[in-house]
N, C-alpha and C positions, 0 to 999 in steps of 0.2 A: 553262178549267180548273175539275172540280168543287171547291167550298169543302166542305172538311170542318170538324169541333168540332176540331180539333188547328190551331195557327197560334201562329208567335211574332211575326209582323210587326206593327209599332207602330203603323201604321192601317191593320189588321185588328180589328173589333169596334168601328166608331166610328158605327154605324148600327143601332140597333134595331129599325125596322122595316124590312121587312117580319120577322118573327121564325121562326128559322130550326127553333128546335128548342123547340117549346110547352111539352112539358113541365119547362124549365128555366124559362123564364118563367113557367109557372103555381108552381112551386114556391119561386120567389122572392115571389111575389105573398102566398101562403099564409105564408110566413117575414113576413114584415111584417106580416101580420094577427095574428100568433102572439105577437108582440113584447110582453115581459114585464121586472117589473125586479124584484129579488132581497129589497130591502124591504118588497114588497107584502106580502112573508108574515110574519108574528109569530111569530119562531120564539121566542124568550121564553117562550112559554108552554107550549114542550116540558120547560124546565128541569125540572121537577117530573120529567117520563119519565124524565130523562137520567139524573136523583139518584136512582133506586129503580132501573137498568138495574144488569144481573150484571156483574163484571169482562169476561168473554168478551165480554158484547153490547157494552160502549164500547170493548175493543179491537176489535173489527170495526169499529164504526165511524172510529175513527181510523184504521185501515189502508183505509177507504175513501176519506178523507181526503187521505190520504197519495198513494192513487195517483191518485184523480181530478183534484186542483189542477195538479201537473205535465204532465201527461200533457194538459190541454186545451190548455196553451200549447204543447205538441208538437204537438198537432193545426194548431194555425196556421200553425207553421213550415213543415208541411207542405204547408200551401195556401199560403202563401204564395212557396213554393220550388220546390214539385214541381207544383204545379198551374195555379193563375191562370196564371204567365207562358206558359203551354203551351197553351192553352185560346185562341179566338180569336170564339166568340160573343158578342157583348154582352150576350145573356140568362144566361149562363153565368156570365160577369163580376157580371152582377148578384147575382146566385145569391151567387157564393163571396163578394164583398163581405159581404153579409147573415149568412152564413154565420161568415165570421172575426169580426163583431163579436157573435155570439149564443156563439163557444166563447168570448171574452175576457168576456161577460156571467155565463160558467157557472164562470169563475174567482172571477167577483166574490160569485157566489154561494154556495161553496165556502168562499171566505175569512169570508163572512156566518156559514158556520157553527160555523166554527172559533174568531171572533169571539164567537160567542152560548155555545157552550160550554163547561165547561173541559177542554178537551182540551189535554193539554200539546202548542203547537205545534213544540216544536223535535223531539220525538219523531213528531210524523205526517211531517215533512220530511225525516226523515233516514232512515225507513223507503224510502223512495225507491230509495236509495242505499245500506242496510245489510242490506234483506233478501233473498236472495238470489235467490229466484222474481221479486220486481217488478223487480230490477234483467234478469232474461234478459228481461224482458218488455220493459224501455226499451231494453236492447241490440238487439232485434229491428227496434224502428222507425228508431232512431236508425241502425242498417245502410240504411234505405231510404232515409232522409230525406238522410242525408250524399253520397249521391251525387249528391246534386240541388242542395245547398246547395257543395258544393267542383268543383261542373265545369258546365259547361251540357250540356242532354241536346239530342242532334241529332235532332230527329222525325219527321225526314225520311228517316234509319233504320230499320228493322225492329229492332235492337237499341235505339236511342231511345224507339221505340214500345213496346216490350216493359217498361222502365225503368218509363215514366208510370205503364201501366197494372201494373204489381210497385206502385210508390208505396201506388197509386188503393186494393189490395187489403189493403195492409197497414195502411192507416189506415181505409180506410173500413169494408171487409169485417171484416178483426180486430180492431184499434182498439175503431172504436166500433162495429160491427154485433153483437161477439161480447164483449170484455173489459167495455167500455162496460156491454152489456146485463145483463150476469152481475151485476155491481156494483148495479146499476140494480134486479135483484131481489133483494138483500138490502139494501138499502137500503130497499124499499116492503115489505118482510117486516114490519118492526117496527110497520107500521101496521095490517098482519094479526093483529099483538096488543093492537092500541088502543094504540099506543105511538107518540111521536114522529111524530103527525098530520099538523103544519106543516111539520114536515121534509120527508115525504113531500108534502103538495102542491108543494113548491119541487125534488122530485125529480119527480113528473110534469109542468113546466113541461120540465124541461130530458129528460126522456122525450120528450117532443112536439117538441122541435128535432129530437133525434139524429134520431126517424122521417125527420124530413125527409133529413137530412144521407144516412142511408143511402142513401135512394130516389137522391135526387142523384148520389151515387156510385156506384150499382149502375147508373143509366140512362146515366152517362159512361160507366162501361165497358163496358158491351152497345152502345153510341152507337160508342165506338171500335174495339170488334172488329169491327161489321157495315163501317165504314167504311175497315179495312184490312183487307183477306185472308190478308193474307202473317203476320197475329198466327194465326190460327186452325189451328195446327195440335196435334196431340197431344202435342208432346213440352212446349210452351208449356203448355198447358192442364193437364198432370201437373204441372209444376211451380205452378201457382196453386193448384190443389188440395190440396198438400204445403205448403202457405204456412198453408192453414187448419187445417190437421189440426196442422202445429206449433205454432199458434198455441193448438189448444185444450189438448193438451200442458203447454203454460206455464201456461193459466190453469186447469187441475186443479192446479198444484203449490202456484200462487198461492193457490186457495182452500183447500187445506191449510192455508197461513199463517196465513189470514184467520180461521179455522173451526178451531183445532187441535185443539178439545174439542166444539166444537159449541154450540149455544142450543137453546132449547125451541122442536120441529119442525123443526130445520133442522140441517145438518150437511154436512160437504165435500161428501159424495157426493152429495147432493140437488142441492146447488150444480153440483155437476160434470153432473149428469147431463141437467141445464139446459141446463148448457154444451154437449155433445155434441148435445141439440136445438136448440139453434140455430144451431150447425155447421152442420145440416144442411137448414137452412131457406135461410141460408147459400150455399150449395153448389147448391141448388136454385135461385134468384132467379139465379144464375150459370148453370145451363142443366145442370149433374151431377145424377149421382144422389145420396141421401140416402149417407152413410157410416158413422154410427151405427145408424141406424133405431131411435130411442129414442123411448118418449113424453116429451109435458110434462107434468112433478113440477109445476109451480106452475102451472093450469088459469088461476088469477088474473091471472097476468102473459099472457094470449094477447092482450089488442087491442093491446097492444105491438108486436107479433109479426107484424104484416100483410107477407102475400108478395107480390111483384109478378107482373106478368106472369111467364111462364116462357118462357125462349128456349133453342135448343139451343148452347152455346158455341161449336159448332164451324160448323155448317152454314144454321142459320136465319137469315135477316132479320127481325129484328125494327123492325115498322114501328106500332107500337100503343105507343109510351113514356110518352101522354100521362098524367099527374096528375091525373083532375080535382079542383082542389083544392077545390069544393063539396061536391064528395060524403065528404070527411074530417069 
C-alpha cells in the first residue's frame, strides 16, 4: 500500500529515516535555527515613541494587540486538533512540534508587549469579543476548528479529506498567510516613521516564523491534493477560493476598525489594498489565478511576501516542494 502524509495510526511516524517528504524536514531544520526568545529585545526603549504616538496610532496598536494574543493560541488549537493527529510523517510531526511551540513563544511575546506598555490590558482583551469585525473573524476559524475538536474526522473519506484540508486553509492560508500579514504590516509601518524600532525587530522575528509556518501549510496542502484525486475537483476548489475571498471581506471591515481615521501615510484602504494583494499571492501559491489584480502599496513589506512554487490545483503534480533552507 502507498504511504501518504495523511495517517492517524499510532505507529505510523515512528521512523525518520529514510525521510519521506524533504521539505518538511528541511523546514523543521530552518525552524530551529530560527529559534529566538521575546527578551532578547529592549522594548523599553520604545517607551519614549509610545508617549509622543497620536491617539489613533496607540489605538491601532492595542487592537493589534487585542487580536494577535488570542488568535495565536487559536492557532495551536488548530494544530493541535485539526492537524498533528492527521498527519503521519515524522518529519511532519517534527515540523508542527516546533511550530506549536514558536506560536505559544509569539504569545509570550505579545504579552511582553503589553507588559512594556501602558496599554490598558483589560481593553485590548475584550476588543476580541466586543468589536464586531474581529469577533466574524474568530467566528470564522472557531466554525473550522470546532469540527475537529468535537468529532474525529475520517480521512479515509473524500469528505474527511476535504475537512483537513478547509482546516489547513483557513488557518494557514487566512489566518496567518493573509489576517497575520495584514497586521504584520502595520505593525512594521511605525518603523517606516523611526517609531517603535524594537517593537518592530520582535515583529520581524515572528515575521520569519509565520514565512515558515505558511510554506509548511501551503506544501501540506499541495502535498495532499496531489496525493488524493478525488479532492481535485471544481466544485471543491470554488469553494477554497470563496474561503479566501471571504476571508479578505472580513479583514477590510477589520481594518476599518483598526484605521477609523487613519495615521500619517496609512489609512484602511492602503491596509485593505494590501490585503487584496496578498489574497492573491495567496490564491496563486494555491495553483488560481490572481482575483484582485492589485499592486503592493507597501513595496517595503515585499521579502515578506516570497511565493512558492506554483502548481495547478486541479491537474498538476507537483514534485519540486523542496525548501532549500540555505538559500533563505
Amino acid at each position: 500500500m502507498t504511504q501518504t502524509i495523511l495517517g492517524t495510526g499510532i505507529q505510523e511516524g515512528l521512523l525518520l529515516k529514510p525521510v519521506r517528504y524533504p521539505w518538511a524536514y528541511e523546514l523543521y531544520n530552518q525552524a530551529v535555527a530560527n529559534t529566538w526568545f521575546p527578551h532578547e529585545v529592549q522594548l523599553g526603549e520604545d517607551l519614549a515613541d509610545f508617549k509622543k504616538m497620536s491617539d489613533e496610532e496607540r489605538h491601532a496598536l492595542t487592537f493589534l494587540m487585542s487580536y494577535f494574543n488570542p488568535n495565536e493560541l487559536l492557532v495551536n488549537k488548530a494544530l493541535a486538533f485539526g492537524v498533528y493527529p492527521y498527519v503521519g510523517a515524522a518529519e511532519a510531526h517534527l515540523y508542527l512540534a516546533k511550530q506549536m511551540w514558536e506560536e505559544a513563544n509569539h504569545v509570550m511575546a505579545f504579552e511582553y508587549v503589553l507588559e512594556t506598555f501602558p496599554i490598558d490590558r483589560r481593553q485590548a482583551y475584550e476588543a476580541h469579543v466586543n468589536v464586531p469585525s474581529m469577533v466574524a473573524k474568530e467566528k470564522f476559524e472557531v466554525h473550522y476548528i470546532r469540527r475537529m475538536t468535537e468529532q474525529t474526522l475520517d480521512i479515509g473519506t473524500t469528505e474527511g479529506k476535504r475537512d483537513f484540508v478547509r482546516n489547513l486553509v483557513a488557518y494557514n492560508i487566512v489566518l496567518e498567510g493573509i489576517w497575520f500579514y495584514s497586521g504584520f504590516m502595520v505593525a512594521l509601518s511605525f518603523r517606516q516613521r523611526n517609531l517603535l524600532r524594537n517593537f518592530a525587530s520582535l515583529v520581524d522575528w515572528v515575521v520569519r516564523d509565520e514565512s515558515l509556518h505558511l510554506k509548511f501549510g501551503i506544501n501540506l496542502i499541495l502535498t495532499v491534493l496531489d496525493e488524493n484525486p478525488d479532492l481535485r475537483t471544481e466544485e471543491f476548489a470554488a469553494e477554497i477560493k470563496q474561503m479566501i475571498v471571504d476571508g479578505v471581506t472580513m479583514e477590510e471591515q477589520y481594518n476599518r476598525d483598526l484605521l477609523p481615521r487613519g495615521v500619517l501615510g496609512m489609512n484602511a484602504d492602503y491596509i485593505n489594498q494590501y490585503v487584496r494583494y496578498l489574497a492573491d499571492r495567496r490564491l496563486e501559491e494555491l495553483g488560481f489565478a490572481p482575483h484582485y489584480n492589485v499592486t503592493n502599496p507597501a513595496k517595503w513589506m515585499a521579502t515578506a511576501n516570497d511565493t512558492l512554487q506554483l502548481v495547478n490545483f486541479f491537474e498538476s503534480t507537483n514534485t519540486s516542494y523542496e525548501v532549500d533552507a540555505r538559500a533563505r
